[in-house]
C-alpha positions as CSV (number, residue, x, y, z in Angstrom):
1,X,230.0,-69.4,-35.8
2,X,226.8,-67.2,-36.3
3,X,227.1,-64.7,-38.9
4,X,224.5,-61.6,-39.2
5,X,224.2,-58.9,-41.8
6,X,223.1,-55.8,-40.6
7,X,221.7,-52.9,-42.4
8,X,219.2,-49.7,-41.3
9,X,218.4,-46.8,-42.0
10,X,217.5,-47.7,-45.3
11,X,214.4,-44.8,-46.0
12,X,213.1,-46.6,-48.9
13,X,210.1,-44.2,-48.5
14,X,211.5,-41.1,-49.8
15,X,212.1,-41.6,-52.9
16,X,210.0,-44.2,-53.4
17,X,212.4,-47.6,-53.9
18,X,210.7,-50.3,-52.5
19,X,210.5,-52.2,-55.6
20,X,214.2,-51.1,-56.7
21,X,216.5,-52.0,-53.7
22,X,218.4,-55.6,-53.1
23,X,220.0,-56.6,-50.7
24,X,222.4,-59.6,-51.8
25,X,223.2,-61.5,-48.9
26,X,226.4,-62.0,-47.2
27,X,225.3,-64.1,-44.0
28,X,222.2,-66.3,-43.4
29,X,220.8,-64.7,-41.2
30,X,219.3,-60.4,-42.2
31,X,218.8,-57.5,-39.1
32,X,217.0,-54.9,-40.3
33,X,217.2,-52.0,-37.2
34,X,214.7,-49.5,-38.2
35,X,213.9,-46.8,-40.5
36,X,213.3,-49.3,-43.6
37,X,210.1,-47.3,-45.1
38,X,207.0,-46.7,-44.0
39,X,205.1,-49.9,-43.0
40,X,202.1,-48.4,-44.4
41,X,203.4,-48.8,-47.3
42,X,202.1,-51.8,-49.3
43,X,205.5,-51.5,-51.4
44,X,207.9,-51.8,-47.5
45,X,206.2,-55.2,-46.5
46,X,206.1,-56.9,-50.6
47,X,210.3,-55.9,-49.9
48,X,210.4,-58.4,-47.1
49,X,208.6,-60.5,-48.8
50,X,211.0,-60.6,-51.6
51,X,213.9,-60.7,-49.2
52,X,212.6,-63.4,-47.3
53,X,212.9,-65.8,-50.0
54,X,216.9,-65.1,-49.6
55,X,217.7,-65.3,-45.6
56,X,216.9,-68.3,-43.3
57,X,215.4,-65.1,-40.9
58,X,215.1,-61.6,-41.4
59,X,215.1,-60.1,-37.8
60,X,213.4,-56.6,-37.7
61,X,213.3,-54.1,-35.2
62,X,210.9,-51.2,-35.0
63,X,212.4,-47.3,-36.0
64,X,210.9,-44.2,-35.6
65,X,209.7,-43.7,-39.1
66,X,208.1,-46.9,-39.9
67,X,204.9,-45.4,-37.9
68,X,204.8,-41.9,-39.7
69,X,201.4,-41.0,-41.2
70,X,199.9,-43.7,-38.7
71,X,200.5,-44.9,-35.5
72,X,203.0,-47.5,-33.6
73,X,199.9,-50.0,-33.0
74,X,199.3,-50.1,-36.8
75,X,202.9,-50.1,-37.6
76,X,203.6,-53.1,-35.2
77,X,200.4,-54.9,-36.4
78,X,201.8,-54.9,-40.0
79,X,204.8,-56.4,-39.3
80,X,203.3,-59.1,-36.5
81,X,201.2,-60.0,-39.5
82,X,204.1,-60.9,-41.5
83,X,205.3,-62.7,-39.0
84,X,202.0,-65.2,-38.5
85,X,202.6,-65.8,-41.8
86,X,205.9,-67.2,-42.0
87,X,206.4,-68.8,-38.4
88,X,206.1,-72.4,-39.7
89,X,208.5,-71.8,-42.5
90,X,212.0,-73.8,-41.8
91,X,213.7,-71.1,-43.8
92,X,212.4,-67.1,-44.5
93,X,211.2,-66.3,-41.5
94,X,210.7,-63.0,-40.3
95,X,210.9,-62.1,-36.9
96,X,209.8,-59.0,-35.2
97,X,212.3,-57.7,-32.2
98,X,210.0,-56.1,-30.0
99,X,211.3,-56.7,-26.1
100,X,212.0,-60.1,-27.7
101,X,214.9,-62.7,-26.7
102,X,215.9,-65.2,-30.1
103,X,218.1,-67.8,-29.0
104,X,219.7,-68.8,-32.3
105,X,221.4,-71.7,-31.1
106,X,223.0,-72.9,-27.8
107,X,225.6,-70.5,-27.2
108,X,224.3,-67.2,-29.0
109,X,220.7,-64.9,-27.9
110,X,219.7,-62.0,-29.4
111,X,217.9,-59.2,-27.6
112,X,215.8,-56.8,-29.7
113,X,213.5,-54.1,-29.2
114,X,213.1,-50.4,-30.4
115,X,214.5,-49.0,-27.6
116,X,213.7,-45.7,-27.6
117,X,215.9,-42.9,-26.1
118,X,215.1,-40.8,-22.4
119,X,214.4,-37.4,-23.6
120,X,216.1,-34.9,-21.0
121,X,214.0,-32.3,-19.2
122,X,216.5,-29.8,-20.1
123,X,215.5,-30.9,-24.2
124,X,212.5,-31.7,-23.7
125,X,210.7,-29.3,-25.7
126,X,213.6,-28.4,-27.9
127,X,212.6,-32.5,-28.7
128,X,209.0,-32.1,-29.1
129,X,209.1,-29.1,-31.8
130,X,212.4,-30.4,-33.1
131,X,211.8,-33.4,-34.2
132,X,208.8,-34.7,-36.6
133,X,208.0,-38.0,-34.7
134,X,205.4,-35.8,-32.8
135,X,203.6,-34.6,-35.8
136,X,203.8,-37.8,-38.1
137,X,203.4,-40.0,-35.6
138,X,199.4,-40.7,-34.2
139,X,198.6,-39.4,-30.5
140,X,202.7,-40.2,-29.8
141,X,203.6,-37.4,-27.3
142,X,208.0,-37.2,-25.3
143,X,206.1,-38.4,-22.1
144,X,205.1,-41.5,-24.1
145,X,208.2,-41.5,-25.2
146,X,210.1,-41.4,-22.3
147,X,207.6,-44.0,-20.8
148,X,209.0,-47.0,-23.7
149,X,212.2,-46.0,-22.9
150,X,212.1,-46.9,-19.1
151,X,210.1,-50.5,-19.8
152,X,212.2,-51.3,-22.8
153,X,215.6,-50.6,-20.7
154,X,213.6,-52.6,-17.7
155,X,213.0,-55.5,-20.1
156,X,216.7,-55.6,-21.7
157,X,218.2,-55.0,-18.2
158,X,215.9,-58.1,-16.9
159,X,216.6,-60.5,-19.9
160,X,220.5,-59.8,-19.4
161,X,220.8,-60.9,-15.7
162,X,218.5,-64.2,-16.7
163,X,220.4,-65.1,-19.3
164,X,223.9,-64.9,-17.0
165,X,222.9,-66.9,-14.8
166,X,224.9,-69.8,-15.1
167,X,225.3,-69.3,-18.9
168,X,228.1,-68.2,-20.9
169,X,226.0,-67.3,-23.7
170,X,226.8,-64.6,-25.9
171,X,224.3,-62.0,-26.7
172,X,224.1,-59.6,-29.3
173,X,221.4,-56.4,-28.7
174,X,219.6,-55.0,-31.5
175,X,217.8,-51.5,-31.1
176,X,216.9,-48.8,-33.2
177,X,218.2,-46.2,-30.8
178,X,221.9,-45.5,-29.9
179,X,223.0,-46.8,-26.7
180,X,226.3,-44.5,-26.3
181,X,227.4,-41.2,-26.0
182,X,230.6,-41.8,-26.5
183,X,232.4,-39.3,-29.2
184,X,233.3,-42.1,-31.8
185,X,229.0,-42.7,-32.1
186,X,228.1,-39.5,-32.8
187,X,228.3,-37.1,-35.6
188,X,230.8,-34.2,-34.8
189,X,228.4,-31.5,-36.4
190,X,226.2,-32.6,-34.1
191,X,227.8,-32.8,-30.6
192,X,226.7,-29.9,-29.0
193,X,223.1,-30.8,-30.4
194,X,220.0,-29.6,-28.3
195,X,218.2,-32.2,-29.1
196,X,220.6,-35.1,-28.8
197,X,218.9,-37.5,-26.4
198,X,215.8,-37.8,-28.9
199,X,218.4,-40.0,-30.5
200,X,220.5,-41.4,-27.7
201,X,221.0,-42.3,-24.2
202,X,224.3,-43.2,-22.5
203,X,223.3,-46.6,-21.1
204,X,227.3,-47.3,-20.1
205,X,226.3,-47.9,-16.2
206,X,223.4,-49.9,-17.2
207,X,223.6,-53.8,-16.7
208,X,222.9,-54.3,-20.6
209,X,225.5,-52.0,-21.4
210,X,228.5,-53.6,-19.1
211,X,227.5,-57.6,-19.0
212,X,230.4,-59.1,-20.3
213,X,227.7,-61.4,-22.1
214,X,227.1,-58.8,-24.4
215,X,229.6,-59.0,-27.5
216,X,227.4,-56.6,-29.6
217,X,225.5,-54.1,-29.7
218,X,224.2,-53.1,-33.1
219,X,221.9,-49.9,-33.7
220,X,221.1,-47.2,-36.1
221,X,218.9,-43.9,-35.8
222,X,221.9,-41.4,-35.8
223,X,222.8,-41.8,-40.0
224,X,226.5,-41.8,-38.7
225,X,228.2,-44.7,-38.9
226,X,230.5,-46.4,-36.4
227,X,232.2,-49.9,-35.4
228,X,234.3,-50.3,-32.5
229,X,234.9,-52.1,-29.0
230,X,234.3,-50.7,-25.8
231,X,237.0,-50.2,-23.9
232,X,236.2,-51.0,-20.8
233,X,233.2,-53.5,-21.0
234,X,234.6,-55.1,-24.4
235,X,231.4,-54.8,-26.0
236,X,231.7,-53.9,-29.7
237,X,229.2,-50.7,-31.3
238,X,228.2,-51.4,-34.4
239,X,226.3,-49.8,-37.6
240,X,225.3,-49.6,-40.8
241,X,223.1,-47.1,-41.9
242,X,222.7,-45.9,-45.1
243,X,220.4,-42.5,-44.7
244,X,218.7,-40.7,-47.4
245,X,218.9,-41.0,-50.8
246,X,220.3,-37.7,-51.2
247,X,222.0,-37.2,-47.7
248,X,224.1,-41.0,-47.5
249,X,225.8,-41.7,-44.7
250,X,230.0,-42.7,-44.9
251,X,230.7,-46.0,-44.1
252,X,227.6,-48.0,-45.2
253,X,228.4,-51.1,-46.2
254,X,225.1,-53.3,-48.1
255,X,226.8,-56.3,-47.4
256,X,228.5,-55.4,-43.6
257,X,228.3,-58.7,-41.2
258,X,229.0,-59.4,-37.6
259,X,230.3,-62.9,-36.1
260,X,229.5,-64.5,-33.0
């Protein structure tokens, strides 16, 4: 049995409370799905630092704010650099989930990377004024967008069919972005949202979405808060985001945990 606690969403940037939030652990093993603080931030990488020292690994995929007021090469650069430093270390390790496969032992892989969503024509520029990824973000544009979204779904739909092949592993996926649009992930205020699939994409006829290898998917992004089993591919949806400070999302839970 592989036990994972799961937390996003966190915005330690704003207010400042890098040096203020714990996380006490309820598993070994810590996922971290985006949107922790700003990795520009001295105070955001001395927090894993600290946290490291409680988890075996901290597993840490890339959001959509940790590259504001920089740009996602410096942001990923960071965090590979805290990586380097801990790779030989039998316990606190921090791994970054960037198209990355992490077999944590013979029966259970995890599948991690940012995953961003595919903007719709139809939204596209409601997207690009809407949202404030294109000004925060350096020389990050929807068509670039767009572009990570079609390798990153390439990548996770690749990794799924090699790890089915005569395996009965069971694979959790970790992204920052939602993979559903079904009603019980999404926010009722914002349904009708013209700017929805800057935050999701409905991935349910995708192979990663309906392999029956794939027991959970866990995600953040959308600050609403959900945990339940797809119907028809079995798959459970899970999250834990907390949101701003001031605007919290229902449901989080510091010390929520899935089992495989």
């Amino acid at each position: 049995m592989v036990k994972i606690q799961i937390l996003s969403d966190l915005h330690l940037e704003a207010p400042a409370a890098y040096d203020v939030f714990e996380i006490t652990p309820t598993a070994e093993y810590l996922a971290l799905l985006g949107d922790i603080g700003y990795t520009k931030d001295v105070g955001l990488i001395e927090f894993l630092r600290k946290h490291l020292a409680k988890f075996k690994i901290i597993f840490y995929v890339l959001g959509n704010h940790e590259p504001y007021h920089s740009s996602y090469a410096a942001s990923k650069q960071h965090l590979l650099t805290l990586q380097a430093e801990t790779e030989q270390q039998a316990s606190g390790k921090f791994v970054l989930l960037d198209q990355t496969r992490y077999d944590l032992s013979l029966t259970v892989s995890i599948l991690g990377c940012t995953l961003f969503s595919n903007i719709t024509a139809a939204q596209k520029d409601f997207v690009n004024f809407g949202l404030n990824d294109f000004y925060h973000i350096e020389n990050w544009t929807v068509e670039e967008h767009v572009q990570k979204h079609e390798s990153e779904l390439r990548w996770l739909n690749a990794e799924i069919q090699k790890l089915m092949e005569g395996s009965d592993r069971k694979i959790i996926i970790m992204s920052h972005y939602s993979p559903t649009d079904d009603a019980r992930a999404i926010d009722p205020k914002h349904k009708s949202s013209t700017i929805s699939s800057g935050f999701m994409t409905d991935l349910s006829q995708e192979i990663c979405f309906s392999s029956e290898g794939v027991a959970v998917w866990a995600f953040g992004h959308t600050h609403f808060n959900c945990d339940f089993e797809h119907e028809t591919h079995q798959t459970r949806l899970v999250t834990n985001q907390r949101g701003y400070y001031f605007a919290q999302s229902n449901g989080f839970d510091p010390g929520k945990m899935v089992e495989l």
